[in-house]
C-alpha positions in Angstrom: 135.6 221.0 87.6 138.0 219.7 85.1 136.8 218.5 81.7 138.9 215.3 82.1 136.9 215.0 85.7 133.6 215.8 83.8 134.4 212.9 80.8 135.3 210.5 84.1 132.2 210.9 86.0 129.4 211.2 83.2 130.9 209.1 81.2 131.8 206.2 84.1 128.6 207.0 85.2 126.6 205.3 82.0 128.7 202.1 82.1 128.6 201.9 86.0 124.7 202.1 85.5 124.5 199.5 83.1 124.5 196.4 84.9 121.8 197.5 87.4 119.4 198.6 84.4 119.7 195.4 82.4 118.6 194.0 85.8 116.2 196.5 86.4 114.1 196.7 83.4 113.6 193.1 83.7 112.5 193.5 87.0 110.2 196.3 85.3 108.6 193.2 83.1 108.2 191.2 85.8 106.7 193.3 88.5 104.3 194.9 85.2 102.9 190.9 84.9 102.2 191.5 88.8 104.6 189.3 90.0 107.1 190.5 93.1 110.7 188.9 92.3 113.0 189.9 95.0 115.3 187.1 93.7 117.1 189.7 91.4 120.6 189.6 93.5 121.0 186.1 93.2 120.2 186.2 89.3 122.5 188.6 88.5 125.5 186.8 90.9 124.5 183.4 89.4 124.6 185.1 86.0 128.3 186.4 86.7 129.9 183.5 87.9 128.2 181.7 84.4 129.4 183.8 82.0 132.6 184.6 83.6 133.0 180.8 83.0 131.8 180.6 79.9 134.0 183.7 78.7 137.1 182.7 80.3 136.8 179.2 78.6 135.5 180.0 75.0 137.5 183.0 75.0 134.0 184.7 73.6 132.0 187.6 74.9 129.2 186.8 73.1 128.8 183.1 74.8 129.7 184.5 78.2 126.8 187.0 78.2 124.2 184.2 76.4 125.5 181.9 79.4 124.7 184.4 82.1 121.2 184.8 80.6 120.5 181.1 80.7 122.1 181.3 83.9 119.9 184.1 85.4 116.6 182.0 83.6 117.0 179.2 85.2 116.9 180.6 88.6 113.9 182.5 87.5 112.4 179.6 86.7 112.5 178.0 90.3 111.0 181.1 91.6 108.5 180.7 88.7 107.5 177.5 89.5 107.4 177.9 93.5 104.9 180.9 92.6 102.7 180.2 90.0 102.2 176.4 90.4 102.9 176.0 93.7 101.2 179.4 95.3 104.3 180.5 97.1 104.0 183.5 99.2 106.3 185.6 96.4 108.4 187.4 99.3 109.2 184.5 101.1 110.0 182.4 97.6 112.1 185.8 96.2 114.4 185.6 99.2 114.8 181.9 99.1 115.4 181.5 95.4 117.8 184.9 95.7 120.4 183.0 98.5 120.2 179.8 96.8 121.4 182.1 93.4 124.3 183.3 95.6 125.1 179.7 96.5 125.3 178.5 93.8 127.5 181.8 92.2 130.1 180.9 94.9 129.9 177.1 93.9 130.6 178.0 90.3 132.6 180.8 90.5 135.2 178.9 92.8 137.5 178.0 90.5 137.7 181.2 88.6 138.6 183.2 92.2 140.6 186.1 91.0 141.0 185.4 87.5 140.8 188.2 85.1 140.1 188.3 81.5 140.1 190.7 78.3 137.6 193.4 79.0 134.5 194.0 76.1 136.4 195.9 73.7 134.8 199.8 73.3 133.6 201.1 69.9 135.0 203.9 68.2 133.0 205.9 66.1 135.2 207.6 63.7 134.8 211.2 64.4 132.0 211.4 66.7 134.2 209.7 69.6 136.8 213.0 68.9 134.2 215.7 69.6 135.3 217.3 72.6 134.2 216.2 76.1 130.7 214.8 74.2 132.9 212.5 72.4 134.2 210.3 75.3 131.7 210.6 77.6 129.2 209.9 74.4 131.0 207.5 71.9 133.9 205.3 73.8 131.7 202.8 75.1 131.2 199.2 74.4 128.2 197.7 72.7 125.7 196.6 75.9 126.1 200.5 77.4 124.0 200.9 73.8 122.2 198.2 74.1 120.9 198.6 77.9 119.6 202.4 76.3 118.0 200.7 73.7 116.1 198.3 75.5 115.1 201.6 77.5 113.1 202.8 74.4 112.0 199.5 73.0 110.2 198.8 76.6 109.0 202.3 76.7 107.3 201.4 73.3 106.0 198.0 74.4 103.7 199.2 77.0 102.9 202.3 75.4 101.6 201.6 71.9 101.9 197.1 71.7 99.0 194.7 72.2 101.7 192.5 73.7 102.4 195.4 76.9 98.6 195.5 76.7 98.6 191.9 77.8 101.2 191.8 80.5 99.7 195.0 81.7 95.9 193.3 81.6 97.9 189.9 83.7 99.2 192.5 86.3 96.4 194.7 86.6 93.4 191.9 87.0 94.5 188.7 86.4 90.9 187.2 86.9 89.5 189.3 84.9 92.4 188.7 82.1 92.0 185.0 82.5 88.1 185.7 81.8 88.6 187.0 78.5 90.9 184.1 77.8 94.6 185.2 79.0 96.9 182.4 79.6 97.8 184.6 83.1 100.1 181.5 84.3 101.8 181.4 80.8 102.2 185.3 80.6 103.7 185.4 84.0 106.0 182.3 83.6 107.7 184.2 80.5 108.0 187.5 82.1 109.8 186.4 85.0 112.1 184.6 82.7 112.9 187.5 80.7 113.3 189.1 84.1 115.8 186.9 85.0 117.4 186.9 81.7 118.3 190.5 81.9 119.2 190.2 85.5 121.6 187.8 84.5 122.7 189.6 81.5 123.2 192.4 83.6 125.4 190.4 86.1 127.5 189.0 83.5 128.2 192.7 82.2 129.5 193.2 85.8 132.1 190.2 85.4 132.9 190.5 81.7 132.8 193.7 80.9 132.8 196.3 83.6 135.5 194.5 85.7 136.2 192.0 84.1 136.8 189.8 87.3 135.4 187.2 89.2 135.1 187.4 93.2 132.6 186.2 95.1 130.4 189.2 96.6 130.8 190.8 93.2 127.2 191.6 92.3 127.5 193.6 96.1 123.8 194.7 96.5 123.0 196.1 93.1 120.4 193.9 92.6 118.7 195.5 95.7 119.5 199.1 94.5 117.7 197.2 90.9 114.6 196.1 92.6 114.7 199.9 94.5 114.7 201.6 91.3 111.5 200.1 90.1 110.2 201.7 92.2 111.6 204.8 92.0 111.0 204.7 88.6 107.4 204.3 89.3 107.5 201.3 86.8 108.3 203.3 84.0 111.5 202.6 81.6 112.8 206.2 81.4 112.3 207.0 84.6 114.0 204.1 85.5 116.7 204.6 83.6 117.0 208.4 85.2 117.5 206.2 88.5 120.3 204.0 87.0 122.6 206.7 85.5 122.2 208.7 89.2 122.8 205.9 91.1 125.4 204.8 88.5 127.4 208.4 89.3 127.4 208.1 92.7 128.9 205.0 92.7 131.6 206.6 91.4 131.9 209.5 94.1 134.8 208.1 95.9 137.1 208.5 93.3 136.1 211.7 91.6 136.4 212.9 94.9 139.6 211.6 96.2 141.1 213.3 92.4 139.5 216.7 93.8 141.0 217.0 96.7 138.1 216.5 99.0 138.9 214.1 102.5 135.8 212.1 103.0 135.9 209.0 104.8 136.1 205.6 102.4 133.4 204.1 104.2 130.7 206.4 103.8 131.6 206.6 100.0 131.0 202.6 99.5 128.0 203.4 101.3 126.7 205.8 99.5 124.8 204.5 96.9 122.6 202.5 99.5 122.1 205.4 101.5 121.0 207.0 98.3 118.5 204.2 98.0 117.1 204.7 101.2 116.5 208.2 101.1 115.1 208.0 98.0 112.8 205.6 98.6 111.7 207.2 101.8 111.0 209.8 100.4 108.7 208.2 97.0 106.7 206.0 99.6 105.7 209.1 101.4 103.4 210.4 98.1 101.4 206.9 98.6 99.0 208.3 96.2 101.5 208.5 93.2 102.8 204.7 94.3 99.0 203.3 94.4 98.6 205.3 91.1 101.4 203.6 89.3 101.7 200.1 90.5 100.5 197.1 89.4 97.1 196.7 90.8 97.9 192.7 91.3 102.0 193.0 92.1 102.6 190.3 94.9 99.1 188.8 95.0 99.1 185.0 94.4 96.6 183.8 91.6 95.0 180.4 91.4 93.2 179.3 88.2 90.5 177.7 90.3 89.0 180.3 92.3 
């Protein structure tokens, strides 16, 4: 393998991954609060039909990406409400609030259909991004590839060694036994999932802005599935997760580093392949259902009421 094919597929691979780990780690929050949000597609498409808008007509980044985090909240917050204050089943309420996110991405993002804009410029560290092979795939990035790794370690940190991951793990874990103790549960959960839908929409917007830097409707294309998958995978833990986001991130790029080898593989079963990825991968995690009932929230999915 080339060292030009090397620099395209490791370093492609961390900016391909970046959307779905914004998205993820969110999901990580929310799931960690005991709360099953399978709304995370819809999020992340509502989030990059926002700040898409926003970009295109401030001509700033910056707003675009805080427009698709408002964006992705207020979703989160319908499936906040539906589930906390109205004791909504939260896989029925997840799906629900996830297609009306898509609606209303194709609403919004109608009159932006094809449009393009300027692409988040890359950083250049002087000398570091001229080290050979570790210097693109490494240092020509721009800032959220950096910033999705970071929020990796701060999250890592959180839960590990913070009385506030002691908290959302106490809310996901027992919540009647949290509220006992005096936990606002409902409180705790409402501002996880709209952190979770924050960084979902955060992470779409990095799709529209920044990675493409395009709006079409379908754009978000599953990843908010392979998001939700890879808590899992990750066994709710940041790194691990992350691990699942830069492989998944690589073989999304398989068709082309392919094709520039040589190698005749159908089209199809390359755009395929990072859901097939997901399935097998999963498949093979839920087999150990020890390890799964070892690491997951003991609460995720049931629905709390105050009053019992």
């Amino acid at each position: 393998m080339s060292a030009d094919i090397l620099v395209f597929i490791v370093g492609g691979m961390l900016a391909a991954a970046t959307g779905m780990l914004f998205a993820a780690l969110g999901e990580m929050v929310v799931e960690r609060a005991g709360v099953l949000n399978l709304s995370v597609e819809g999020m992340m498409a509502t989030g990059a039909a926002a700040a898409f808008g926003v970009a295109l007509t401030s001509g700033s980044h910056l707003a675009g990406f805080a427009g698709g985090a408002l964006a992705g909240a207020a979703v989160s917050a319908i499936f906040a409400v539906l589930v906390l204050f109205f004791y909504a089943n939260q896989v029925a309420a997840g799906l629900a609030t996830g297609i009306l996110g898509l609606g209303i991405s194709a609403f919004v993002g109608k009159p932006f259909e094809g449009m393009t804009i300027a692409k988040l410029p890359k950083l250049d560290a002087p000398g570091l991004s001229d080290i050979p092979i570790l210097g693109p795939i490494l240092f020509r990035h721009d800032v959220m590839v950096y910033l999705a790794i970071l929020l990796v370690f701060i999250l890592a940190y959180v839960f590990r060694g913070t009385q506030l991951g002691l908290l959302i793990r106490a809310v996901g874990e027992n919540p009647k036994i949290a509220a006992a103790n005096g936990l606002p549960v409902r409180t705790i959960r409402f501002l996880c999932i709209l952190f979770g839908g924050a960084m979902a929409g955060i992470g779409g917007a990095y799709l529209s802005i920044a990675y493409t830097a395009i709006w079409a409707e379908g754009l978000i294309a599953g990843r908010g599935w392979i998001a939700v998958a890879l808590v899992v995978f990750g066994t709710w833990l940041p790194f691990r997760i992350a691990l699942g986001a830069y492989v998944f991130g690589g073989v999304t790029l398989l068709e082309l580093s392919l094709q520039s080898l040589g190698v005749r593989v159908p089209s199809q079963l390359l755009s395929a392949s990072p859901y097939l990825v997901t399935i097998v991968l999963l498949a093979s995690i839920s087999r150990n259902q020890y390890r799964l009932r070892l690491s997951r929230p003991m609460a995720l999915g049931q629905i709390y009421r105050p009053d019992t």
